[in-house]
C-alpha positions in Angstrom: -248.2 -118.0 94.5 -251.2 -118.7 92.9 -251.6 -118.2 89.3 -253.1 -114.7 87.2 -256.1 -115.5 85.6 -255.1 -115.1 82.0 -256.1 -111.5 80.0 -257.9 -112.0 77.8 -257.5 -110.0 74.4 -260.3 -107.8 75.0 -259.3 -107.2 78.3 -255.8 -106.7 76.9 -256.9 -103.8 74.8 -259.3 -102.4 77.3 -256.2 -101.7 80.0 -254.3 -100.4 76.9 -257.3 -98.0 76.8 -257.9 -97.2 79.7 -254.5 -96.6 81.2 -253.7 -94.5 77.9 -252.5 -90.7 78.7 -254.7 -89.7 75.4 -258.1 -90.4 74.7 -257.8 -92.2 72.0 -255.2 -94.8 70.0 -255.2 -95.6 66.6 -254.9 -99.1 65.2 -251.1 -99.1 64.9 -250.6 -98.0 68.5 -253.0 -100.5 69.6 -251.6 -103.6 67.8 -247.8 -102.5 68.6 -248.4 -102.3 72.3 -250.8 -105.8 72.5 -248.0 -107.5 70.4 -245.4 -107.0 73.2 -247.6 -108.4 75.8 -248.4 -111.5 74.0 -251.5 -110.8 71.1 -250.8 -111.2 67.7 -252.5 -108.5 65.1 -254.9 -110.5 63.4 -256.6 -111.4 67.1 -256.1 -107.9 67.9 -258.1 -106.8 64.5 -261.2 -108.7 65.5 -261.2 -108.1 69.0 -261.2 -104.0 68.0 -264.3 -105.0 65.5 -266.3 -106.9 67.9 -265.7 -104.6 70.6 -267.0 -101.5 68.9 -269.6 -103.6 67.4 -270.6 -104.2 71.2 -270.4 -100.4 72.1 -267.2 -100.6 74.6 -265.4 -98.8 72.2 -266.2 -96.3 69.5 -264.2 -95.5 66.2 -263.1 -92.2 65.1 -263.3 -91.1 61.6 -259.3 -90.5 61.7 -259.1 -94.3 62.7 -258.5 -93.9 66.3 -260.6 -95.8 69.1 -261.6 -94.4 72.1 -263.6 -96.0 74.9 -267.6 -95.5 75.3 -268.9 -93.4 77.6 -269.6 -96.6 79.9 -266.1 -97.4 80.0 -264.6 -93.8 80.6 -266.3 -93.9 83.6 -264.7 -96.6 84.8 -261.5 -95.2 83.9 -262.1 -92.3 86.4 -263.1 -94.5 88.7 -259.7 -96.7 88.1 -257.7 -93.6 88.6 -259.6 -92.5 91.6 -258.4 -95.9 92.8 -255.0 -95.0 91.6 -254.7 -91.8 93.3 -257.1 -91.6 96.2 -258.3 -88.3 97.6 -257.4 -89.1 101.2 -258.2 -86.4 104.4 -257.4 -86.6 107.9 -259.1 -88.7 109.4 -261.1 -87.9 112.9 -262.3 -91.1 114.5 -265.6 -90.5 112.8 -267.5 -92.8 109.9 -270.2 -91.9 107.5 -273.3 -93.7 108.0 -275.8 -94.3 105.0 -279.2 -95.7 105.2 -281.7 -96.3 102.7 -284.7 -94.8 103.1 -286.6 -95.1 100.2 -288.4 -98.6 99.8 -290.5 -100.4 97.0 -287.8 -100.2 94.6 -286.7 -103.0 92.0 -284.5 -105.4 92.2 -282.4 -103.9 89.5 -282.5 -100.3 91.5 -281.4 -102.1 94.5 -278.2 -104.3 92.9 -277.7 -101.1 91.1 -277.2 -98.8 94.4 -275.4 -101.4 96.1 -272.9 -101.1 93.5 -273.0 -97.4 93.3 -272.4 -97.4 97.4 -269.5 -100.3 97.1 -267.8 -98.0 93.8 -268.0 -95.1 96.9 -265.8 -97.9 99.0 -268.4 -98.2 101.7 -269.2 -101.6 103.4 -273.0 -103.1 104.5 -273.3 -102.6 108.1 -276.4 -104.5 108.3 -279.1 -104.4 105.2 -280.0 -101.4 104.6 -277.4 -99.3 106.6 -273.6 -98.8 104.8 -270.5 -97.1 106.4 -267.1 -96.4 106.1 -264.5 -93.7 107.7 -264.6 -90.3 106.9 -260.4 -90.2 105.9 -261.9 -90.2 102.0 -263.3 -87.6 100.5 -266.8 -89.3 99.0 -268.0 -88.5 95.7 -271.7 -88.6 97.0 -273.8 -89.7 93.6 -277.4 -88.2 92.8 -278.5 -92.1 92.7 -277.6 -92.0 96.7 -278.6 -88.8 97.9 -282.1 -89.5 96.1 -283.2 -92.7 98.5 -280.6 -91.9 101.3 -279.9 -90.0 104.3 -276.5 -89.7 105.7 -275.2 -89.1 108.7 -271.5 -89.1 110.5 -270.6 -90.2 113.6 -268.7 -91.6 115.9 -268.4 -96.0 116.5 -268.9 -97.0 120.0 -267.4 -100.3 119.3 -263.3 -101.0 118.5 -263.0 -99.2 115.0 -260.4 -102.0 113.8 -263.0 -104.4 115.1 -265.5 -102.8 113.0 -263.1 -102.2 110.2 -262.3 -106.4 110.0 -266.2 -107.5 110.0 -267.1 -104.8 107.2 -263.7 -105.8 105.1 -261.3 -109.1 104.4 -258.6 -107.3 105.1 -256.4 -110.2 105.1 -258.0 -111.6 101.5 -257.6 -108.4 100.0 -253.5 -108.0 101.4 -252.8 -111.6 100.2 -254.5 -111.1 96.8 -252.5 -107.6 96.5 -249.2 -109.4 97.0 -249.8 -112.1 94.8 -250.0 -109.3 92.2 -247.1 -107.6 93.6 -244.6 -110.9 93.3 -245.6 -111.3 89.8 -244.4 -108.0 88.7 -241.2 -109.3 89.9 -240.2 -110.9 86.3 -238.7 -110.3 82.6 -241.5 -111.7 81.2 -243.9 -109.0 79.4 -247.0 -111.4 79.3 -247.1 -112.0 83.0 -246.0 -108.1 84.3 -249.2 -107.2 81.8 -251.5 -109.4 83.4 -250.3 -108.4 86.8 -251.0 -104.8 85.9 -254.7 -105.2 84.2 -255.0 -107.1 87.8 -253.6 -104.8 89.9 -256.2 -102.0 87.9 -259.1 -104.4 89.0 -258.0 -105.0 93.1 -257.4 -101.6 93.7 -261.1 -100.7 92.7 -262.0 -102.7 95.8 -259.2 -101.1 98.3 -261.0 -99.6 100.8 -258.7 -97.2 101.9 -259.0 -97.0 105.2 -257.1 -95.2 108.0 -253.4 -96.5 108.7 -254.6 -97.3 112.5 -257.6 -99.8 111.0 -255.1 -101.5 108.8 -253.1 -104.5 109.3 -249.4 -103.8 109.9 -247.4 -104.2 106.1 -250.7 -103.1 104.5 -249.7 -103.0 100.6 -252.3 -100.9 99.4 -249.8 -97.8 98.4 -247.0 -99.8 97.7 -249.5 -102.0 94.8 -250.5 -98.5 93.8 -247.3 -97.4 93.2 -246.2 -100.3 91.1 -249.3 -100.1 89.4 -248.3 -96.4 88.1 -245.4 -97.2 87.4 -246.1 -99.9 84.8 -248.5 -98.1 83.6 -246.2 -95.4 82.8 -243.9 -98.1 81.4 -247.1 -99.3 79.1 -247.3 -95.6 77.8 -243.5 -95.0 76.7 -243.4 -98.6 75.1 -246.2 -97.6 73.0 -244.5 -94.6 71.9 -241.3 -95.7 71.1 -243.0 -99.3 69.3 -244.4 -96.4 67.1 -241.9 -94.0 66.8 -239.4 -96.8 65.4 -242.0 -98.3 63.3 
């Protein structure tokens, strides 16, 4: 198996954050849980300072930090990845194509991202797809220089479905993460589970009849609620016995 990329303390105190079932954490919460997992408190101090100094995280005047507006995004998008909002699915695929042209480079990296965060996949430039099993949360940014369409794919669907996604990367990757939750140790379980948060952002969710057999999409979604849920009651109790 290879190995986790190590977290680091930032992005330690950024899962604590953002997989908190408040909205904020005060300095002793935040320094009992990242001492568990492997960061001492002084590290922790200057990681809070430089991150609020960088605007991912704001202070309160009570002393609890909550994340910036940026990053609570992101933490609805994490736990729309968590806890996809999944529809029967009829054969048919949405079918997005940009229409608006003469825009800058930043507008276009910009969309791209917005239309991969919706879990759709480049057809051919310009044109984006995906099945119509989720339901989309269609952005202004989109419907501004876009027209969609749905419809039905003429060619094999799982075809299509294995050229617009590495199916196969993204199962292996999701297993690795999977195996390494399989331990004692608190350091490597963490770093699994600030992984796991990352690879299911780029799940695509597709049908079961697109997927490859032993697809571990909900089962790595599963685990990753259930440490988080772990995460949460060790914090509490670190700071109840305090």
């Amino acid at each position: 198996m290879p190995a986790l990329k190590p977290v680091s303390t930032r992005s330690a105190l950024l899962t604590l954050l953002l997989g908190a079932e408040v909205s904020a954490l005060t300095t002793r919460e935040l320094i009992a849980a990242a001492s568990v997992v492997g960061f001492a408190e002084p590290t922790v101090r200057v990681a809070l300072s430089r991150m609020t100094a960088a605007g991912d995280i704001t202070r309160d005047a009570d002393g609890r930090y909550r994340l910036s507006v940026r990053l609570a995004e992101r933490q609805q998008r994490q736990e729309r990845a968590t806890h996809p909002r999944r529809q029967d699915w009829d054969g048919t695929w949405h079918l997005v194509a940009i229409t608006t042209v003469g825009r800058t480079a930043t507008d276009r990296a910009d969309l791209r991202a917005n239309l991969t965060d919706l879990r759709l996949a480049e057809l051919r430039e310009g044109v984006w797809t995906r099945p119509t099993n989720l339901e989309v949360g269609w952005t202004d940014e989109v419907t501004a220089v876009c027209e969609r369409f749905v419809g039905s794919s003429m060619a094999d669907p799982a075809e299509l479905a294995a050229r617009l996604w590495d199916l196969g990367d993204w199962s292996a990757t999701a297993r690795d993460i999977l195996d390494a939750t399989d331990t004692t140790d608190p350091v490597l379980r963490f770093t699994a589970c600030a992984t796991a948060g990352r690879h299911l952002l780029t799940d695509p969710v597709l049908p079961a009849p697109l997927l490859p057999t032993d697809w571990p999409g909900d089962e790595l979604r599963a685990s990753h609620v259930a440490y988080k849920q772990w995460v949460v009651e060790m914090r509490q109790s670190l700071v109840t016995s305090g």
